[in-house]
Structure formats: C-alpha cells, structure tokens
N, C-alpha and C positions, 0 to 999 in steps of 0.2 A: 504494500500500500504506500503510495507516495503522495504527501500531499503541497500542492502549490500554491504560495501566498502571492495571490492578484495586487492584496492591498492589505493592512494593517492598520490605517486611518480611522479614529472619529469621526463625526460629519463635519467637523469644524477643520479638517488639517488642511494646512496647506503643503504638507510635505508630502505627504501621500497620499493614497488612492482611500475611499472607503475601506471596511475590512471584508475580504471575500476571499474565499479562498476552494480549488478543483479538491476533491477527493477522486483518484483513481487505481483504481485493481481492473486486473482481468482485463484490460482495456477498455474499463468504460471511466466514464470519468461525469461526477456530480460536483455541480457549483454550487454551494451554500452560500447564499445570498446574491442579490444582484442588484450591483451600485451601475451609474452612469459614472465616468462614458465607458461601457465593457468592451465596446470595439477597439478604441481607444489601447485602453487596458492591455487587452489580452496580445491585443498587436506588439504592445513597446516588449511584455515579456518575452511574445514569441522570437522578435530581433536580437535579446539577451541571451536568449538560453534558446535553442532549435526544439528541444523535446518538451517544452509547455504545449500545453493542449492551444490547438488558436477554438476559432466560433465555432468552427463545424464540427469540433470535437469532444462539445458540448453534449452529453447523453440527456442530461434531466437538471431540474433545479427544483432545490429545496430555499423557501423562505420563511425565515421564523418569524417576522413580522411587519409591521406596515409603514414602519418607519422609512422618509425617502432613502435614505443610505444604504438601506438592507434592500429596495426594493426599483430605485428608480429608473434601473437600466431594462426592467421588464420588458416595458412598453414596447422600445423598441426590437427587442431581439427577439420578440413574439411576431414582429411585423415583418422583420426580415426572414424570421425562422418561418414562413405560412408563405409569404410573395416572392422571396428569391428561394427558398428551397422546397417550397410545396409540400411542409409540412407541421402540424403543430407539436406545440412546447410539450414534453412529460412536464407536469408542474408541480410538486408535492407542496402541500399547503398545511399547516394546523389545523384543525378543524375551524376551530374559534374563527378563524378568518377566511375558511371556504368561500364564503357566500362575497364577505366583503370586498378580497381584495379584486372582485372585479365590479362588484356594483357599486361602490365606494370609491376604487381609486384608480379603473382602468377600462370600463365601461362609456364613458363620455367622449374620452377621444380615441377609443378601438370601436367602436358600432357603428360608425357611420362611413358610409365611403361615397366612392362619385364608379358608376359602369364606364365601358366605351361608349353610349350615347348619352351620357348624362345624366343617367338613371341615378337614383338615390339606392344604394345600396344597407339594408342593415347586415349585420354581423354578427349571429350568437357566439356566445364566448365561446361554446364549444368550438369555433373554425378557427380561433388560434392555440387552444391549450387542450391538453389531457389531463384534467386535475384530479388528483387523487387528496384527497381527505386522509392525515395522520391523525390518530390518535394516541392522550397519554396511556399510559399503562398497556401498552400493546404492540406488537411486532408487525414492521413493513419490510416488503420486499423491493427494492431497488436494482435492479440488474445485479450485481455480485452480492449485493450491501444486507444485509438486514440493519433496519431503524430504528429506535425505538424514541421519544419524546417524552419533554418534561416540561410542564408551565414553571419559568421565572416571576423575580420579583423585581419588575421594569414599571416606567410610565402609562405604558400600555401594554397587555399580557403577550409576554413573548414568549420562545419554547426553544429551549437547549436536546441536543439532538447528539446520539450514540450511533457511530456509523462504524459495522460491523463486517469486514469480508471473512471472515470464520478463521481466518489467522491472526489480525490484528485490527483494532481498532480505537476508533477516535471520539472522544468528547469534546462538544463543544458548547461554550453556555449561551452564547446568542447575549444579549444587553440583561443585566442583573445587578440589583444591590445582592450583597456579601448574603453566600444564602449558606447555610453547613448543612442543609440537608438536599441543595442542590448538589453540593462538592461532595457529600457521600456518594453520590450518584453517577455522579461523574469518575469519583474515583475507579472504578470497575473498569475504563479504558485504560489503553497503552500509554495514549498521549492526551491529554488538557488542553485545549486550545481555549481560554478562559480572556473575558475584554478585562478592562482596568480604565477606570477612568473616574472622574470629578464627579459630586452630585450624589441626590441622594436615591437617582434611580441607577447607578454604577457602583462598580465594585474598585472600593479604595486597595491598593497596594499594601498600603500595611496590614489589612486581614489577609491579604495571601500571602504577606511574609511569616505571618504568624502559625501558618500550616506544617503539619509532621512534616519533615525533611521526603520523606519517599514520596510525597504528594505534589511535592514544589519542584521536585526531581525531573517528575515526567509532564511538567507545566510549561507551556509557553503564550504567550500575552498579546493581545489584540486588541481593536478599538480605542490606540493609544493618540491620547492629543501629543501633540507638536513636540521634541522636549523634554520626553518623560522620564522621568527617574522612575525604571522597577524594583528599584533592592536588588535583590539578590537574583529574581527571578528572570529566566530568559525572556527576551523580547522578539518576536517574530520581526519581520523587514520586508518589505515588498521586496521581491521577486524572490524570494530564498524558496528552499524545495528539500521536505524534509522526508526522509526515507523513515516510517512505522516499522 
C-alpha cells in the first residue's frame, strides 16, 4: 500500500495544497478528499515524481465532509470524468451527507446544461456519480480496500475512515477536536494520518504529543497551517509518498 500526499494544507495555506491524499494497492488507487484545483495538483506531482497517479488514474473518491477544502475540486472532475471520459465518479459519501452533498452543494451548477440546439438540458445526479452511502459501525468494499467509518468531533459532523487492503492499513481522522476514543480507533491501523491545527473544532498538537510513544510512532500530520510546529511528531509535505 503506498500512499501519496496531493497536499497537507489547511484551507487557509498559502504554502500548500488543501490536504488530500491517493491510497493505492493492487492498482487501484482512492482519493480521500477532493480540494481545487486537482488538475492543477495532480499534474505538478505527476512532473515530480512519474509514478503519482495523474486524473485518469483516479479509481473512486471518498469525502468525509462538506467543507470547500475536502470537497471543492468535485464539481469539476465529475464534469470532466462524465464529458471527456464518458463516465461517472464511484463517489463514496457518509451517509449523513448522501442526500446533501448534491442537493446542497452541487446540484445548482451540475443540473442544468444547454443541447446542440439549445435545448435546456437537466441532469440527474445519477449521470455524473455512483454514490454509494458508508456507514458507521460497518464494513465497505472499495476495489482492494475494505472501509470502515467513524463520526468526528468537527464544526460540522465529519467521519474519519480505516482503509484496509488485508495486509496493511491506514487511518485517517478527516477535521477533529482531540477525541481518545477517536485515536482508540484509529489506533488499530499501521499508519495515523491525523490533521492538527488551531481552534476548537481541531486537534491541538500538544494532545498528540501527549500520546503513548507507539501511537505517535506510527503518526503522521495533516491539515497543517503555514509554519507549524508539530513537537515531536512527523509532518507529512506535499508530494512525499509513503510506503505502508
């Protein structure tokens, strides 16, 4: 399992990308979260490093929540993925936000189109996505991955996610204040990919310095503003590419 940091950013960074990042086994390869610009993005990686996934190599996406950072690059790679490749997004959702994030936050400017004669075309959402609905306390199947899901404690209810290819696997907490019964949860992975940041819907650094060593061991940190001091604990960097 190898996974590649798109970006490590806050919404606020000027230094980096949002935080997003491929998981791939077996050859397929899942985006957990999807910031703008990912064309952008995935291009400057692919000019760094040759063996980054570019867009086409995109299998599915998982978003944990509705926040523009986690979600804003949708819009478009749903339009591209449907008009230049003739086919729709696998989209893995929480539940909680099945319904919304299209009636909410991507229904208004994907429903409506113009034909060859001028026709007003509408758009069910079904003609750009495959959504599947995750739930907590229960197992998804993702091409290699099994998933499992857990509601955080964020501004608005987010869900940290267990991605599974039956040899090794990854947690991740998605936007959280300091939760220990989230980080019991997580702890069951190989690797932590845990954000850190300001606020009191984030997870301050000195509760995860404060963690058993074997914990902070297999941790590395995302969602970080501009600047960050993490203690002790490692810091993820856009474009790094870390072998599970």
């Amino acid at each position: 399992m190898k996974i590649f940091f798109n970006g490590v950013g806050d919404a606020f960074s000027k230094q980096s990308y949002n935080t997003s990042f491929i998981v791939q086994s077996n050859g397929y390869n899942l985006l957990v979260e999807c910031p703008h610009p990912l064309f952008k993005i995935l291009a400057e990686r692919k000019q760094e490093k040759p063996e980054w996934p570019d867009i086409d190599d995109i299998n599915g996406i998982y978003i944990s929540h509705l926040h523009g950072d986690h979600m804003n690059g949708l819009e478009g790679y749903a339009f591209y993925k449907k008009f230049v490749k003739g086919q729709p997004v696998d989209l893995y959702v929480p539940y909680y936000y099945a319904d919304m994030i299209w009636d909410h936050r991507l229904r208004t400017s994907m429903e409506t189109g113009i034909g060859k004669d001028e026709e007003s075309i509408t758009f069910p959402e079904k003609f750009f996505f495959n959504k599947e609905k995750v739930y907590p306390d229960s197992y998804h199947d993702i091409g290699p991955f099994i998933i499992s899901i857990k509601q955080t404690k964020h501004h608005m209810p987010s869900f940290a996610i267990i991605i599974d290819d039956g040899n090794k696997s990854v947690g991740y907490s998605s936007d959280t204040k300091f939760d220990m019964s989230l980080m019991k949860w997580l702890s069951n992975a190989d690797l932590i990919i845990h954000e850190s940041n300001y606020g009191p819907g984030h997870t301050n650094w000195n509760d995860l310095n404060s963690l058993e060593k074997n914990i902070r061991n297999k941790m590395i940190l995302v969602h970080l503003p501009d600047n960050f001091d993490a203690g002790a604990i490692a810091k993820a960097e856009d474009g790094m590419i870390l072998e599970v």
